[in-house]
MMTF fields as JSON, N, C-alpha, C and O atoms, coordinates in Angstrom:
{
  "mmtfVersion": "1.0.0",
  "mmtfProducer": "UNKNOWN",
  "numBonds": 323,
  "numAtoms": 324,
  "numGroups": 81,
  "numChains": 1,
  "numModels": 1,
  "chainsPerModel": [1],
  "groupsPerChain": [81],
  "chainIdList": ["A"],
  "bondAtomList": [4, 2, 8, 6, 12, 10, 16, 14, 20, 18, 24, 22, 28, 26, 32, 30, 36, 34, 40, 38, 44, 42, 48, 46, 52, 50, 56, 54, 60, 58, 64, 62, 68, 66, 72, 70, 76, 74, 80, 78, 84, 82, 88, 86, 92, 90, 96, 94, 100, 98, 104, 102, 108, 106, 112, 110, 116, 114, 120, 118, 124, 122, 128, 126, 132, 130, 136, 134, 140, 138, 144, 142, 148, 146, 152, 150, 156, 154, 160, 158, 164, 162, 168, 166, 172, 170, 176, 174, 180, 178, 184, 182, 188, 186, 192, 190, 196, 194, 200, 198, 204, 202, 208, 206, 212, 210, 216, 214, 220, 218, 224, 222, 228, 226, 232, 230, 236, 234, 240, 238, 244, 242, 248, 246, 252, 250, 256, 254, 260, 258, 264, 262, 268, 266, 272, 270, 276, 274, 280, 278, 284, 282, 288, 286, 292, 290, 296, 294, 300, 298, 304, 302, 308, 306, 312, 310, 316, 314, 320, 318],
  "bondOrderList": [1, 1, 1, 1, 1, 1, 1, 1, 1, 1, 1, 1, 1, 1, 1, 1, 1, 1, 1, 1, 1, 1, 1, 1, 1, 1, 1, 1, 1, 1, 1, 1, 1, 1, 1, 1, 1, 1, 1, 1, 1, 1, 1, 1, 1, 1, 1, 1, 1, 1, 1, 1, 1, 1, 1, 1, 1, 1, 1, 1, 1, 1, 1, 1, 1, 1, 1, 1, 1, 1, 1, 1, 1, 1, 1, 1, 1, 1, 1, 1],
  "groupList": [{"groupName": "UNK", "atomNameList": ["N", "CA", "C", "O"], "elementList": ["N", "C", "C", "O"], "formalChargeList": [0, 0, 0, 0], "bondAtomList": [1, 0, 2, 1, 3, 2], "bondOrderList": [1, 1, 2], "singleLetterCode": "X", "chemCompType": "L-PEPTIDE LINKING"}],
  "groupTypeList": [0, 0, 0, 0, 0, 0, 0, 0, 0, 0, 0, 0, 0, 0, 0, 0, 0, 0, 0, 0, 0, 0, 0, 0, 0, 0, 0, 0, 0, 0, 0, 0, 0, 0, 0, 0, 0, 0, 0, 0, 0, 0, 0, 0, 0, 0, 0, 0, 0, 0, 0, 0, 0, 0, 0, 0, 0, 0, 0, 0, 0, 0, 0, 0, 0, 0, 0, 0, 0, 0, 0, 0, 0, 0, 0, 0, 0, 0, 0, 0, 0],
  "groupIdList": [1, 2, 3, 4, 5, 6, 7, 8, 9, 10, 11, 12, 13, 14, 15, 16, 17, 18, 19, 20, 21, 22, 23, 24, 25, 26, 27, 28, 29, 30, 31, 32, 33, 34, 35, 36, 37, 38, 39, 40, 41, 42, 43, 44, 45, 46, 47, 48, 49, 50, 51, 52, 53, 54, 55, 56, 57, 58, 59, 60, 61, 62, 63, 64, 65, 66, 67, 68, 69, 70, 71, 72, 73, 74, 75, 76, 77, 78, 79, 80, 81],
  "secStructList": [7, 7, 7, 2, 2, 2, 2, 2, 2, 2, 2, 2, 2, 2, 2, 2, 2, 2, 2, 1, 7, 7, 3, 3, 3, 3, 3, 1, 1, 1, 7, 4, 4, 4, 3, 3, 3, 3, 3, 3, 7, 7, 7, 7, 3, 3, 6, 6, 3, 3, 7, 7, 7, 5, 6, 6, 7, 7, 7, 7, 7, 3, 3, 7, 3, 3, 3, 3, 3, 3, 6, 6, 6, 6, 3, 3, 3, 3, 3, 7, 7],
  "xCoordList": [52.86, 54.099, 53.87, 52.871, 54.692, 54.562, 55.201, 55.99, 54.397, 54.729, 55.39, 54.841, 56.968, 57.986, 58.072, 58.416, 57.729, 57.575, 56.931, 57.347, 55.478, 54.244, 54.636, 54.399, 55.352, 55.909, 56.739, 56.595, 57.624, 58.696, 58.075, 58.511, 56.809, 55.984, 55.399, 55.476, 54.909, 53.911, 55.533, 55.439, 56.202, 57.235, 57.856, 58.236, 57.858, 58.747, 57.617, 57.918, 56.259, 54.902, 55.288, 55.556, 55.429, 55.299, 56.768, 56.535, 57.801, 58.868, 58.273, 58.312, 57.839, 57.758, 56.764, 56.959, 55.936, 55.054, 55.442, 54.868, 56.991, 57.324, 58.481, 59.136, 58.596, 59.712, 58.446, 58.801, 57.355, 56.508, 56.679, 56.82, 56.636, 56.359, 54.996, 54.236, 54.569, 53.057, 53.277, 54.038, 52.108, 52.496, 51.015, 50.011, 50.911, 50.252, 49.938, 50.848, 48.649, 48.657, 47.99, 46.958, 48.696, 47.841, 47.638, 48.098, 46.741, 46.653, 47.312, 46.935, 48.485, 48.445, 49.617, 50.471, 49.684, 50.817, 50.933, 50.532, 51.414, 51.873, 51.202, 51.719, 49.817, 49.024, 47.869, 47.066, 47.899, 46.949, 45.78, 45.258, 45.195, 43.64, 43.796, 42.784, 45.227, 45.133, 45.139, 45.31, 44.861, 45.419, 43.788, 42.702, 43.979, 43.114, 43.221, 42.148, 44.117, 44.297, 45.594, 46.444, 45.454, 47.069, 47.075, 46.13, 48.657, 48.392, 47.779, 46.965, 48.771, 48.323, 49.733, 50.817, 49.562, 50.193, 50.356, 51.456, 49.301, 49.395, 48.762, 47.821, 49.688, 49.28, 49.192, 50.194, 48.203, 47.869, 47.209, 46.014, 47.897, 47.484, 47.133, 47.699, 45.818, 45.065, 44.492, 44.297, 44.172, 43.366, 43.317, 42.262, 43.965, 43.417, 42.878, 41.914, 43.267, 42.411, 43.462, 44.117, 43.389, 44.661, 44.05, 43.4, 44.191, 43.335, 43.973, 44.194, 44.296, 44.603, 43.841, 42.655, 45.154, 44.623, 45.229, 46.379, 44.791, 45.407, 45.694, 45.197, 46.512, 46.517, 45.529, 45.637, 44.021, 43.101, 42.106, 41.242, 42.367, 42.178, 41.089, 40.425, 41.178, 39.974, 40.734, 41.936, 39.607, 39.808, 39.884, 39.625, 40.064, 39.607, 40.228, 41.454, 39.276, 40.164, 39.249, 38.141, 40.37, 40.137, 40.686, 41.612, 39.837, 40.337, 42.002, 42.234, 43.116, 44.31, 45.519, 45.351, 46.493, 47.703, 49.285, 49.672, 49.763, 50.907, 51.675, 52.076, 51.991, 53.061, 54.303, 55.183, 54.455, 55.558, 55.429, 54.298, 56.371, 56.435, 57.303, 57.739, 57.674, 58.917, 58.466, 58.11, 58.729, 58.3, 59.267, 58.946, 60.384, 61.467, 60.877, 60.943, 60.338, 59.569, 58.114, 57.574, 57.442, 56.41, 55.629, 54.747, 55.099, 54.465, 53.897, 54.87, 53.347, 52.704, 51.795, 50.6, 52.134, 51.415, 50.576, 51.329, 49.485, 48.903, 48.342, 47.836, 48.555, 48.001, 46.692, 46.386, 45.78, 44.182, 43.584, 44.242, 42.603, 42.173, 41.808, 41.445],
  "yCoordList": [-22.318, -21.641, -20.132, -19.665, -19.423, -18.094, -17.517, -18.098, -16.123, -15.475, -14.228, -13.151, -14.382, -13.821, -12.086, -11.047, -12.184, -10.734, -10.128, -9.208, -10.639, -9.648, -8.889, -7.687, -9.71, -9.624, -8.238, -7.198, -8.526, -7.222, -6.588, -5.449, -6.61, -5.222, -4.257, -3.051, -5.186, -4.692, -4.063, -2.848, -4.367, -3.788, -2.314, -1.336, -2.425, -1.265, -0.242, 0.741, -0.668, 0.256, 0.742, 1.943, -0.159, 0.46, 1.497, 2.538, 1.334, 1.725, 3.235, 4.201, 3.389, 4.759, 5.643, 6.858, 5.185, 5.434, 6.166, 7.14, 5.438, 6.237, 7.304, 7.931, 7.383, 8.478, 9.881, 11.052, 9.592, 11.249, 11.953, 11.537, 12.905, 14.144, 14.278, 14.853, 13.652, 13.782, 14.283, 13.865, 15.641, 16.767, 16.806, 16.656, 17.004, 17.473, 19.014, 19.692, 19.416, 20.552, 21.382, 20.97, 22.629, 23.077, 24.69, 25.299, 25.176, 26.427, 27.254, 27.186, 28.06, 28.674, 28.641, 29.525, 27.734, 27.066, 25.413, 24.826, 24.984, 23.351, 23.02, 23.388, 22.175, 21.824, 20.922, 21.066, 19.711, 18.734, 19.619, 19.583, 20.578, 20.844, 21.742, 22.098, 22.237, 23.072, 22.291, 22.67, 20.85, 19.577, 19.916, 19.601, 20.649, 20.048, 19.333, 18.738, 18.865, 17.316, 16.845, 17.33, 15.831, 14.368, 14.287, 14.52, 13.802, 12.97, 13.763, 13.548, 15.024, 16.281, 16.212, 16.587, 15.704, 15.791, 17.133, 17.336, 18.036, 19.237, 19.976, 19.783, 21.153, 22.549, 23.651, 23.863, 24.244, 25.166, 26.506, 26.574, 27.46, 29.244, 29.471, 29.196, 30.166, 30.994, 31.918, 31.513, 33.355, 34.223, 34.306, 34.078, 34.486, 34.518, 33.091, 33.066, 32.027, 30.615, 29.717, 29.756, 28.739, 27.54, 26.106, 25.447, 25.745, 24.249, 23.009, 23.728, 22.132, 20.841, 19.461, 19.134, 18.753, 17.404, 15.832, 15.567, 15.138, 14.821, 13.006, 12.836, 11.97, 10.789, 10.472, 9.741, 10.643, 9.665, 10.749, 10.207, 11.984, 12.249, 13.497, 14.142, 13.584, 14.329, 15.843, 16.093, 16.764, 18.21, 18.991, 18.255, 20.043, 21.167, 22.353, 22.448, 23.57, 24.884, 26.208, 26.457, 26.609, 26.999, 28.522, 28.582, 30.086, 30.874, 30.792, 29.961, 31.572, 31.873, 32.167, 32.823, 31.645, 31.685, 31.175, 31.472, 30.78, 30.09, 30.41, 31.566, 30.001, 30.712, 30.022, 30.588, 28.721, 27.782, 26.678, 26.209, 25.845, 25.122, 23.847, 23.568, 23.027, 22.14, 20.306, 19.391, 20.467, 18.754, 17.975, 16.796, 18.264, 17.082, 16.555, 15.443, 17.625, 17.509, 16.837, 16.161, 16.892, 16.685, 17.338, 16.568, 19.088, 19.83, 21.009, 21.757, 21.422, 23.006, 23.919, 23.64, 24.638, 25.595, 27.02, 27.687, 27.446, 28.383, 29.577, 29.35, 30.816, 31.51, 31.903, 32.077, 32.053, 32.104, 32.988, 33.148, 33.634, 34.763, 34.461, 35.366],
  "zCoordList": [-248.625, -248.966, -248.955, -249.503, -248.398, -247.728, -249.602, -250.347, -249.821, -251.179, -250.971, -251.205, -250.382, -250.239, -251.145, -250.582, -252.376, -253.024, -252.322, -251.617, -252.397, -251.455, -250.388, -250.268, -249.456, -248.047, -248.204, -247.561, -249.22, -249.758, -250.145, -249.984, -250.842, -251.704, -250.327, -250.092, -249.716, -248.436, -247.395, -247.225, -247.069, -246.124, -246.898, -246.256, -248.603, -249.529, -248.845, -248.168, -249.156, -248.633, -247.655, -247.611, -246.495, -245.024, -244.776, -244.162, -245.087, -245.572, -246.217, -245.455, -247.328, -248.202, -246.846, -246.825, -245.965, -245.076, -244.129, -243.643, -243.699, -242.518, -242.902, -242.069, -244.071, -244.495, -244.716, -244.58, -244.977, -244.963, -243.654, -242.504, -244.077, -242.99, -242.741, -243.521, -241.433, -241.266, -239.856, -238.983, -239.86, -238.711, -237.976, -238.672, -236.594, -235.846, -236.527, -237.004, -236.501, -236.297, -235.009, -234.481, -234.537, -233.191, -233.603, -234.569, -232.464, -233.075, -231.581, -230.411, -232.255, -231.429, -230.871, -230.946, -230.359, -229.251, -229.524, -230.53, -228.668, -228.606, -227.165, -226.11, -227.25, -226.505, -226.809, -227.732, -225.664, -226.459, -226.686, -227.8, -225.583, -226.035, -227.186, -227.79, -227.638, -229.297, -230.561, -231.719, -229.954, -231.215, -232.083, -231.597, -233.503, -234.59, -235.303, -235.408, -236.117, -236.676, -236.123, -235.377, -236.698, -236.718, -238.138, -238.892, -238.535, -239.616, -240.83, -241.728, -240.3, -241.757, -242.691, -242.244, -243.984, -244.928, -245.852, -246.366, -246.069, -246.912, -246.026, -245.256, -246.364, -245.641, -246.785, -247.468, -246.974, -247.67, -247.442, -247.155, -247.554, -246.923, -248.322, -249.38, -247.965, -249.436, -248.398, -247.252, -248.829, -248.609, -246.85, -246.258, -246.476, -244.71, -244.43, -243.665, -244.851, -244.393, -244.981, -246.022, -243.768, -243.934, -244.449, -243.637, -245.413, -245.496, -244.629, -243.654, -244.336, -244.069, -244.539, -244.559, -244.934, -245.558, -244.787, -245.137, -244.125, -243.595, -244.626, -245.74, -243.945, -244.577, -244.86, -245.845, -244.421, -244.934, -246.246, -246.936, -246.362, -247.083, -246.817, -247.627, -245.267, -244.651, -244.925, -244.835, -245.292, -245.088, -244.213, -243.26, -243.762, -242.763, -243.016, -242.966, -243.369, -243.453, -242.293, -241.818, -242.325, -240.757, -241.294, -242.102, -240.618, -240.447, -239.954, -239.076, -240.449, -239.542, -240.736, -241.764, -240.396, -241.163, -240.755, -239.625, -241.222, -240.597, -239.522, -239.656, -238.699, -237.522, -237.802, -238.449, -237.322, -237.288, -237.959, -237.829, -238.865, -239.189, -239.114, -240.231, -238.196, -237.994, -238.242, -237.499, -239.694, -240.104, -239.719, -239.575, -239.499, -238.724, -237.344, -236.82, -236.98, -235.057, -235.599, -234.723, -236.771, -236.949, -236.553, -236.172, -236.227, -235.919, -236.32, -236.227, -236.552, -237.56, -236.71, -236.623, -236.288, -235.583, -236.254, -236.964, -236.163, -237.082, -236.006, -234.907, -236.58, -235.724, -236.209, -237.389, -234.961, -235.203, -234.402, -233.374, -234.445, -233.59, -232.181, -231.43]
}
């Protein structure tokens, strides 16, 4: 016998999943070879340096500072030297 809640708990999950704003980030421009992460949830500018965090929880902060930002498109662009 199939356990019908679970099914609904696990779909509410997958459901809350695809309503985030999870953005490519590139530097620069919009280009696969400018792709530094996928699947970046927080963007954070401190001091001349941008952090990124993506879904799994991985870091990266990178010299630069914001250029563009369009989470409806799913994309974040940073300018970098």
């Amino acid at each position: 016998m199939t356990n019908f809640s679970h099914i609904m708990t696990v779909c509410k999950r997958t459901e809350s999943f695809n309503n985030m704003c999870l953005s490519t980030v590139y530097t620069n421009e919009i280009s696969d070879d400018k792709v530094i992460m996928k699947n970046v949830m927080t963007v954070e500018c401190c001091d001349g340096q941008v952090t990124l965090t993506d879904l799994m929880g991985r870091k990266l902060t990178i010299d630069g500072s914001l250029l563009k930002a369009e989470l409806t498109d799913g994309y974040v662009i940073l300018k970098t030297e």
